[in-house]
C-alpha positions, -999 to +999 in steps of 0.1 A: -209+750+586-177+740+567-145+728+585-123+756+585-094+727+576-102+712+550-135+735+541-162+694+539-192+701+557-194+697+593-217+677+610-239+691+638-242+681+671-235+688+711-209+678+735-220+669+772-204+666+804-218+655+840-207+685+857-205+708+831-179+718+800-150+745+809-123+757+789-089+759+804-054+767+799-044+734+816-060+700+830-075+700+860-081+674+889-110+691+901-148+687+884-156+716+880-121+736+877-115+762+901-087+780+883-078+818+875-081+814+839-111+790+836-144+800+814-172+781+816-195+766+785-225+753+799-244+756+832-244+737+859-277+719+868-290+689+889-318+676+867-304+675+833-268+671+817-250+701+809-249+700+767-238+728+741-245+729+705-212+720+681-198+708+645-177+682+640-157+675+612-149+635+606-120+639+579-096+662+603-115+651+640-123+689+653-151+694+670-158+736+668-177+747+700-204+768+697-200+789+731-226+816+734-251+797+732-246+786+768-270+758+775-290+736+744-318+715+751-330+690+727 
């Protein structure tokens, strides 16, 4: 995948969170945000850490989320 910036190549990888990875329209104080407007990445499990696949670009520090794929193991 190129960086849709400044078009290097993106390096692959996953972002992980302890109690799983939302998108919001604000912050929230609460893990996991219980808001109207609130879509979840990942699942939320007990025995592993929630991860999803994504790109990162170094040069302009984006990291692209790669959302369908809801839960990644490695």
């Amino acid at each position: 995948m190129r960086c849709p910036y400044c078009k290097d190549p993106m390096e692959e990888g996953c972002v992980q969170g302890p109690r799983g990875i939302y998108w919001s329209e604000k912050p929230s104080k609460f893990i996991p945000p219980y808001k109207k407007n609130t879509m979840p990445l990942s699942e939320e499990t007990f025995l592993t850490i929630p991860t999803i696949r994504a790109h990162r670009c170094q040069k302009c520090e984006i990291i692209i989320l790669c959302s369908k794929e809801k839960q990644v193991y490695w």
